[in-house]
N, C-alpha and C positions, 0 to 999 in steps of 0.2 A: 706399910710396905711388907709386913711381917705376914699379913693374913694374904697378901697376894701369892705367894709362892706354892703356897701347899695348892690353892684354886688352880692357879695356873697348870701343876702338877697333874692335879686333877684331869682337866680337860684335856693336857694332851695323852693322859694314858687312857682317855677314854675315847680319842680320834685314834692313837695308833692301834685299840682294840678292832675299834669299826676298819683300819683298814687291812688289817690282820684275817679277822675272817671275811670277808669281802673276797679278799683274793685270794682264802683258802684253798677255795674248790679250783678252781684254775690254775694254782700251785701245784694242787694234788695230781689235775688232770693231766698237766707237762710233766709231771715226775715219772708218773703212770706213762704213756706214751713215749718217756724215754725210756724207762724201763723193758718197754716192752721191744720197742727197736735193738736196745742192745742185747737181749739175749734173742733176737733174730740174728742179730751179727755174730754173737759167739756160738749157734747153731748151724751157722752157716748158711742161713736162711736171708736174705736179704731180702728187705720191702720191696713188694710188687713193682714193677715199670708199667707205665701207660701201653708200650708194645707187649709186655705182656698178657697185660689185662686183656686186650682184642685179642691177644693171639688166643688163649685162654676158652674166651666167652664164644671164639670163632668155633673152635677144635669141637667145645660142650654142642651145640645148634649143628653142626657134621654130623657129630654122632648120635645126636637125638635124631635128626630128621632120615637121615639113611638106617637107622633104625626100623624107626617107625614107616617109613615109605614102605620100605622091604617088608614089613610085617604086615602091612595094608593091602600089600597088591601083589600077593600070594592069593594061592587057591582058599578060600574060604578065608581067608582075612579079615575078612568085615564080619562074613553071614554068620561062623562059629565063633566069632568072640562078642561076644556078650554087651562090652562097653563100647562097640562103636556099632557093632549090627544095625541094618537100618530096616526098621517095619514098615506097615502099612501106613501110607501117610492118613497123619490123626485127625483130619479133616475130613477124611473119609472114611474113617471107624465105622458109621455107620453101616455102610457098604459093604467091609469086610464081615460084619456079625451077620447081614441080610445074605450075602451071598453065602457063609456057611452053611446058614440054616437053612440054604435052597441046595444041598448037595455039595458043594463047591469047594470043599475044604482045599484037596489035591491041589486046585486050582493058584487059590489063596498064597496055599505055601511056594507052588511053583514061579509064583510072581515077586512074590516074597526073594525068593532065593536070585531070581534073575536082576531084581532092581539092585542086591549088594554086589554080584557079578562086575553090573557095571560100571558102581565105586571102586570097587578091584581091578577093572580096567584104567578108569581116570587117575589112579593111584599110581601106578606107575611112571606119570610124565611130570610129577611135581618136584623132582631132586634138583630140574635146572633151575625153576621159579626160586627156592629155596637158597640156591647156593647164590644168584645174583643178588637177592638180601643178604646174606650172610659178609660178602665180598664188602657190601657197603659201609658195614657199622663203622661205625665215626667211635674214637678216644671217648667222648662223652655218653654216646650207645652203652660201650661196653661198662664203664664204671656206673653208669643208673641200673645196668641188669644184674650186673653182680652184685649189690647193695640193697636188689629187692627182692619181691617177695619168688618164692620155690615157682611159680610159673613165670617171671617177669622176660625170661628169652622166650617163652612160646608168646606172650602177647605183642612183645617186640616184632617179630615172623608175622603173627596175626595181621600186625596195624600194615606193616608192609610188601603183603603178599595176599591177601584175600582178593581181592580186587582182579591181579591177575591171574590169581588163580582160578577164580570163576568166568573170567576171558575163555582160559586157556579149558579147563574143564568143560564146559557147557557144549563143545560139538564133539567132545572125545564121547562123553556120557549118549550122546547124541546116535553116537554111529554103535558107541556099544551097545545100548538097547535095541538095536536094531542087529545087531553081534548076536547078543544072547538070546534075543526074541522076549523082550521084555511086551509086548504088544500083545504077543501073542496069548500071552497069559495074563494081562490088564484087558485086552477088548472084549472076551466072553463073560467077564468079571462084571464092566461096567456095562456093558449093553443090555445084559439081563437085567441088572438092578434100574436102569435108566429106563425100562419096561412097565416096570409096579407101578401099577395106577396112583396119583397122587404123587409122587414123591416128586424132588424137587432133583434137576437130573445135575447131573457132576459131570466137569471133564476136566479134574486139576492137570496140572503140569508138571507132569513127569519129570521130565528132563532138570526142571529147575530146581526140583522136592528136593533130588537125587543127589546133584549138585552142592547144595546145601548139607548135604546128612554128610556124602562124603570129605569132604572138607572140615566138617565138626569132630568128624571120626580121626583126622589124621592129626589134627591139633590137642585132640585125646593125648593120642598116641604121644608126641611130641612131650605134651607134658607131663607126662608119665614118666618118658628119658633123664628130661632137667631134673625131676626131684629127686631122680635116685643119682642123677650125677651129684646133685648138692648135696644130699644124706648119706650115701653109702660111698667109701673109699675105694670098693670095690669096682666100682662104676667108672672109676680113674682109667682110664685105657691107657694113660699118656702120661708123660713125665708135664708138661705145662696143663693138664687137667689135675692133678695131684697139688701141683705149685699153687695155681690161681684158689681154686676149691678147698684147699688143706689151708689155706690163709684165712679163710673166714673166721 
């Protein structure tokens, strides 16, 4: 009986060690988390709400996108800024170095200049597609976008506006190139090159290239908003863009 006790002893200080640290970090973790709630409360800061959070993640995708709309579908919006400018489509490089080298440059760039035109035109009718996603975000939208990555509201827009937006785009783009006279500076372009003995003749698709560029270009734009909304303080415009965003 005598040698039992210290055994005994034994194994239960070496069960309550394992359950000691076992459930240290989890200890630690609830201390931590309360901790950090209460000096939200003595700073007067209190934990985010679910209404907040959409109102929040709504206000940031506002100001991102009437942003960037507005800076897309200004004069030269596309053609002079560098990261959404839309070139020659790269399927047709070819074309554009053979028609250089046949005189053409003038040409070149005036087509150039007319296809971002008419991104700059379709630019303008994207705020309502935007704000009828924006309207939708659901309690669980806004807590996955605020918890992810520096573009997770512009892919959120992406997954649920591309589609209509290239509805909606494709006869705006349509009537603009026909607006700015985008034809008229693609048809002497390809007609000639569609001339040169041998080659294999082109007729891509404008409208759709166009389409594409501009809509990449405004989701630029967009993400470029989000990350300075989520980085810079400055970028708070609003007392619930400060709350939601100063919480992270």
């Amino acid at each position: 009986m005598k040698t039992i006790y210290p055994i005994s002893f034994t194994l239960l200080s070496i069960f309550l060690f394992f359950c000691y640290t076992s459930g240290q970090s989890n200890l630690n973790k609830a201390l931590n988390d309360a901790t950090k709630n209460l000096n939200q409360l003595k700073s007067g800061n209190k934990p985010l709400t679910n209404d907040e959070v959409v109102r929040g993640l709504r206000e940031a995708l506002n100001v991102g996108t009437n942003n960037s709309t507005a800076l897309a579908s200004k004069l030269d919006g596309f053609y002079k800024n560098p990261l959404i400018f839309i070139p020659f489509p790269p399927e047709t490089q070819k074309i554009k170095n053979t028609a250089v080298s046949l005189g053409m440059k003038k040409q070149v760039q005036d087509f150039e200049m007319s296809i971002n035109r008419a991104a700059e035109e379709a630019a303008k009718t994207a705020a309502p597609v935007f704000l009828d996603a924006i309207k939708a975000m659901t309690i669980q939208d806004g807590f996955s976008i605020l918890k992810g990555a520096d573009n997770a509201a512009t892919n959120y827009l992406k997954n649920k506006t591309s589609n209509d937006l290239t509805v909606r785009f494709l006869p705006i783009i349509k009537n603009a190139i026909q607006k700015v006279q985008v034809t008229r500076y693609w048809n002497p372009i390809i007609t000639k090159y569609n001339k040169i003995p041998g080659v294999q003749k082109q007729n891509p698709n404008l409208e759709k290239y166009i389409t594409a560029r501009a809509l990449d270009g405004i989701f630029k734009l967009i993400a470029g908003e989000e990350k300075k909304i989520r980085t810079d303080p400055r970028a708070r415009v609003s007392d619930i863009l400060q709350k939601v965003f100063g919480s992270k």
